[in-house]
C-alpha positions as YAML, in Angstrom:
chain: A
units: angstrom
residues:
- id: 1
  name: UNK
  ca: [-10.23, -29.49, 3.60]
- id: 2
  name: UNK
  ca: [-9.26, -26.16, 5.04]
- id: 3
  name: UNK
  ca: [-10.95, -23.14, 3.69]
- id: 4
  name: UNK
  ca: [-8.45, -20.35, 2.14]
- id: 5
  name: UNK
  ca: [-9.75, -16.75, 1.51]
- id: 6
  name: UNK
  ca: [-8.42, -16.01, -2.04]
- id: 7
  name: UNK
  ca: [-6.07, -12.99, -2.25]
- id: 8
  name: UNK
  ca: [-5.19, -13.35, -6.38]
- id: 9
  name: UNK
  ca: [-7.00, -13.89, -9.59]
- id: 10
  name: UNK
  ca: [-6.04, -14.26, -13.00]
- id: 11
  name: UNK
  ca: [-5.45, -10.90, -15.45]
- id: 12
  name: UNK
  ca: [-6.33, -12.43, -18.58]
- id: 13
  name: UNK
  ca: [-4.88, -9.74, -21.20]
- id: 14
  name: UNK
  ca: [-6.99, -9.72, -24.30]
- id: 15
  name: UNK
  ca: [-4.74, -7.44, -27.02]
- id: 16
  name: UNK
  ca: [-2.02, -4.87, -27.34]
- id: 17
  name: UNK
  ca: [1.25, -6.17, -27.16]
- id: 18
  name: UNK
  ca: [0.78, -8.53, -24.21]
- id: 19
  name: UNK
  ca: [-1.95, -10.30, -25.92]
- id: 20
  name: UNK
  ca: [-2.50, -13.99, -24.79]
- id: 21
  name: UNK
  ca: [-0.46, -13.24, -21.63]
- id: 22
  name: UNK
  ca: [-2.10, -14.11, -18.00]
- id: 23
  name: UNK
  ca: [-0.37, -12.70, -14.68]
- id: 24
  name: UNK
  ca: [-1.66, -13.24, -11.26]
- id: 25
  name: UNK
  ca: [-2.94, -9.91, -9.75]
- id: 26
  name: UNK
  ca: [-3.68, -8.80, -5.79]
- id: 27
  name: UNK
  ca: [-7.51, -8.12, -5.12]
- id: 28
  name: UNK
  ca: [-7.68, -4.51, -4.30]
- id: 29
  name: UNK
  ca: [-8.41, -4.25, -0.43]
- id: 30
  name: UNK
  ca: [-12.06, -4.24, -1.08]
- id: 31
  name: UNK
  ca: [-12.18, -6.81, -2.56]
- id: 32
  name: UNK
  ca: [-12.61, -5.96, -5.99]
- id: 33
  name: UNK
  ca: [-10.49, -6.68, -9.37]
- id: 34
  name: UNK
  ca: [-7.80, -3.95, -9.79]
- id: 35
  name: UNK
  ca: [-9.60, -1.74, -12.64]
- id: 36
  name: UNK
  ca: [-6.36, -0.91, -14.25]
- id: 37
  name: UNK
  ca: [-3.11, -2.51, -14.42]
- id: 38
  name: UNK
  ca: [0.06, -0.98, -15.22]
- id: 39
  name: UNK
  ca: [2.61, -3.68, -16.56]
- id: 40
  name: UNK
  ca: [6.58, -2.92, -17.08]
- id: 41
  name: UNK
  ca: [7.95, -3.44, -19.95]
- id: 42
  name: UNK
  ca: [10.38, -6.08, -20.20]
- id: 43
  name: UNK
  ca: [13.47, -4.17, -22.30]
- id: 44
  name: UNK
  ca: [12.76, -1.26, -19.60]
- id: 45
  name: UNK
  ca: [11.73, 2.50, -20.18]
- id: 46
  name: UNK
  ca: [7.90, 1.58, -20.92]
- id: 47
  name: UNK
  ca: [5.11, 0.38, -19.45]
- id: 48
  name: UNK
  ca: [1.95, -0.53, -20.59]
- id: 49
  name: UNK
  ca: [-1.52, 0.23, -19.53]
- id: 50
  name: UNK
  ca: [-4.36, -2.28, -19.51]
- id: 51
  name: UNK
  ca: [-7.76, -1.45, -18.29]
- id: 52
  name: UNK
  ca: [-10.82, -4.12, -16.76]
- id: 53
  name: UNK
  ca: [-12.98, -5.57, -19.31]
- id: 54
  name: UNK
  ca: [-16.72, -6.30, -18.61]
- id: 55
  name: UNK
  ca: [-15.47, -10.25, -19.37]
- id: 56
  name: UNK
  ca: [-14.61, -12.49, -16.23]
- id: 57
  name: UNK
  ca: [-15.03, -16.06, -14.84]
- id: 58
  name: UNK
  ca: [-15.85, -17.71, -11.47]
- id: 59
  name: UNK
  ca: [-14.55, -21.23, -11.04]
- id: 60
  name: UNK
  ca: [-15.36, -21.81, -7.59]
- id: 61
  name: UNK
  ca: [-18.73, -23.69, -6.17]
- id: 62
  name: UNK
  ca: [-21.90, -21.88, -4.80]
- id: 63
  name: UNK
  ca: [-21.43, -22.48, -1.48]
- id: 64
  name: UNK
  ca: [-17.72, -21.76, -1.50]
- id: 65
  name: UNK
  ca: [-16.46, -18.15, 0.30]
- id: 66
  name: UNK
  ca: [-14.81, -17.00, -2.58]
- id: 67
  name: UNK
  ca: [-18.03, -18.01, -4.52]
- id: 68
  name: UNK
  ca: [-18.78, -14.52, -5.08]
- id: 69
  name: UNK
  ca: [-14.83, -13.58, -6.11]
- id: 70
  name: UNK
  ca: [-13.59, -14.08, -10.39]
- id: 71
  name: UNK
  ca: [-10.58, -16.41, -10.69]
- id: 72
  name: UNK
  ca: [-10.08, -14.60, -14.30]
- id: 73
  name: UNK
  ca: [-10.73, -11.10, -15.57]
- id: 74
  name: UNK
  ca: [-10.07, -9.83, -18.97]
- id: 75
  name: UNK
  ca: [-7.94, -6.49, -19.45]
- id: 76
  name: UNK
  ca: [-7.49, -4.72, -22.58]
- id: 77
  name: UNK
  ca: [-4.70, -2.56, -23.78]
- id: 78
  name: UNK
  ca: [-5.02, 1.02, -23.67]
- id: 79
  name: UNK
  ca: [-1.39, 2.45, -24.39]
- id: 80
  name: UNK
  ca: [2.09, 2.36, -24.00]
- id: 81
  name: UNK
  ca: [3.73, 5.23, -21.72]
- id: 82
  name: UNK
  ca: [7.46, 6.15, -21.60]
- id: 83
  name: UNK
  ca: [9.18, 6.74, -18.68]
...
């Protein structure tokens, strides 16, 4: 099996009105989760803004590259801006 360096994880979001949603987010270039999200609104002229909890999960094996990488990070809702 091919090895594939991991690129995405899962942005679990925890509460606010988004709760229960996941969406597949882009490691930041250092590697790290994205500490803040900022989601669009789907009826338009808001967006909401989730920041990085402390909860997250690995899935991978020990001896895999992308051992040390989360597949899933929580977010929680901080507030609702207006455009």
């Amino acid at each position: 099996m091919a090895t594939t360096s991991m690129t995405t994880y899962t942005s679990k979001l925890i509460d606010g009105p988004l709760e229960g949603k996941t969406v597949s987010t882009a490691f930041l270039d250092s590697g790290d989760p994205r500490p803040r999200l900022e989601l669009r609104a789907a009826s338009g002229g808001k967006h909401y803004l989730y920041v990085r909890g402390s909860a997250s999960e690995t899935e991978y094996a020990s001896d895999d590259p992308s051992g040390s990488l989360p597949s899933a990070v929580a977010y929680r809702y901080v507030e609702t801006v207006f455009d």
